[in-house]
C-alpha positions in Angstrom: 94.0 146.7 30.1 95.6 148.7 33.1 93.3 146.7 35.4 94.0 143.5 33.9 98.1 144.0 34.5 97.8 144.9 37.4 95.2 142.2 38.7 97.8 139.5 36.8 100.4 141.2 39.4 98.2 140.9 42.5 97.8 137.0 41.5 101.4 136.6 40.9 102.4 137.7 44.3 99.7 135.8 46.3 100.8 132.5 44.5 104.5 133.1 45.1 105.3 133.3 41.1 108.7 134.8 40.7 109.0 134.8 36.9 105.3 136.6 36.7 105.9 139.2 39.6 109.3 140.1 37.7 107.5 140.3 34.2 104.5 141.9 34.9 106.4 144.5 37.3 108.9 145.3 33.9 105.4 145.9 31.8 104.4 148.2 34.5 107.4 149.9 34.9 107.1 150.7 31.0 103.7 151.6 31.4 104.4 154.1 34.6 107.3 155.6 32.2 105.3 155.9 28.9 102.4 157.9 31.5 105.3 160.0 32.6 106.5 161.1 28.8 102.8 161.4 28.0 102.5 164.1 31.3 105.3 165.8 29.8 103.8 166.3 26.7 100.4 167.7 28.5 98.5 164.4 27.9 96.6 162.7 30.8 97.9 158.9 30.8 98.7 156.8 27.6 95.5 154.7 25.8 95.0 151.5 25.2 96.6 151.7 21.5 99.5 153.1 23.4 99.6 150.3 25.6 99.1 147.1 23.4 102.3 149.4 21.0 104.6 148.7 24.6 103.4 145.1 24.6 104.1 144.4 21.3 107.7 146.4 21.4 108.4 144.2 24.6 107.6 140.8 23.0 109.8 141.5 20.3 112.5 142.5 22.1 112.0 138.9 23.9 112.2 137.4 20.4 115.5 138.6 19.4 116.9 138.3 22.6 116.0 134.3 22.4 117.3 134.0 18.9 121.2 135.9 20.1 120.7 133.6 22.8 120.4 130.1 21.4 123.4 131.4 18.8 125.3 131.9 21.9 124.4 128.7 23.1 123.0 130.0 26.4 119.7 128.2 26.5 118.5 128.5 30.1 118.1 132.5 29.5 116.7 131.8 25.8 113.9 129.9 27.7 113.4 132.3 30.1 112.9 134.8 27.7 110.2 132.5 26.2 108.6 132.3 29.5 108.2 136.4 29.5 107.2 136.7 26.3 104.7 134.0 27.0 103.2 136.1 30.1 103.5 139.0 28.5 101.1 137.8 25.4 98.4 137.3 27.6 97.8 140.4 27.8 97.8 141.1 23.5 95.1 140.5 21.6 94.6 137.2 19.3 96.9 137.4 16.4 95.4 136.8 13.5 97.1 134.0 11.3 98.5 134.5 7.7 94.9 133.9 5.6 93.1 136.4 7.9 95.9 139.3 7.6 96.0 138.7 3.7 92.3 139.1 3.6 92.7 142.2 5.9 95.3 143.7 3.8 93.1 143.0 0.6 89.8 144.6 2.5 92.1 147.6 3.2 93.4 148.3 -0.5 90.1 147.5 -1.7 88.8 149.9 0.6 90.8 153.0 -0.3 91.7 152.2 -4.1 95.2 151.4 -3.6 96.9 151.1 -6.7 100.7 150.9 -6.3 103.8 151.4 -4.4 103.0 155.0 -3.4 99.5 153.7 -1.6 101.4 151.7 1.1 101.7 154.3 3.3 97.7 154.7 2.9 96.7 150.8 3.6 99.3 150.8 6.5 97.1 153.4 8.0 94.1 151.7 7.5 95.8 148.3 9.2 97.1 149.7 12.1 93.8 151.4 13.0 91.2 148.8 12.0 93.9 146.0 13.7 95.8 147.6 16.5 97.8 144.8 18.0 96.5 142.0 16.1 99.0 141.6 13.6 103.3 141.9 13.2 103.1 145.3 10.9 106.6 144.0 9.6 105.6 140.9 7.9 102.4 142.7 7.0 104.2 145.6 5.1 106.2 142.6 3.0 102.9 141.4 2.1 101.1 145.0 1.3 104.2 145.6 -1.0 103.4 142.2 -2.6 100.1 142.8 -3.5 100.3 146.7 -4.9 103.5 145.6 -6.8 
């Protein structure tokens, strides 16, 4: 995934692309800094879970940073914003759409015999290792809670 960031860069700044040079330099720059905490805690570099956890943390930050935007009115930065997150997405996994995360949620309690309420925790576990990056855990734990309830 490194490579790929990194190759996106060196493409960017051949063709001159200003909005992709800035992006891709930001997810870098969070990269380099997660590596850095990671060396401070005696680990080598971050992994690829790691990695596709700073994606994901950086296109939601895009998301609510277009939504205060177009309540401000201020829709030139809101569509930047889009074009980031749009650049920066290319580099996450599909997402899977709302069938295929209910029938990964009901796989998962299946799996392990959840019950109730207090098995959450449990078939969030499951999710985020069998679906790292594929899925918004958010709108995925409303629909766990739905279906144990």
């Amino acid at each position: 995934m490194r490579e790929q960031i990194t190759e996106g860069l060196k493409q960017a700044i051949k063709a001159q692309d200003k909005r992709r040079m800035a992006t891709l330099r930001l997810v870098s720059a969070a990269i380099k800094d997660r590596d850095v905490e990671a060396r401070g805690n005696g680990k080598e570099r971050v992994g690829d879970d790691e990695l596709l956890q700073i994606l994901a943390k950086m296109v939601k930050q895009r998301d609510e940073s277009i939504r205060i935007y177009e309540e401000a009115g201020r829709l030139e930065l809101a569509e930047q914003e889009r074009t980031e997150m749009a650049i920066i997405k290319e580099f996450l996994p599909r997402q899977m759409d709302e069938d295929d995360v209910k029938a990964a949620i009901e796989a998962a309690i299946a799996d392990i015999g959840a019950s109730g309420l207090r098995d959450m925790g449990k078939v969030m576990g499951v999710l985020k290792e069998r679906f790292p990056g594929q899925m918004d855990f958010g709108k995925a734990s409303a629909v766990v809670k739905s279906l144990l309830m």
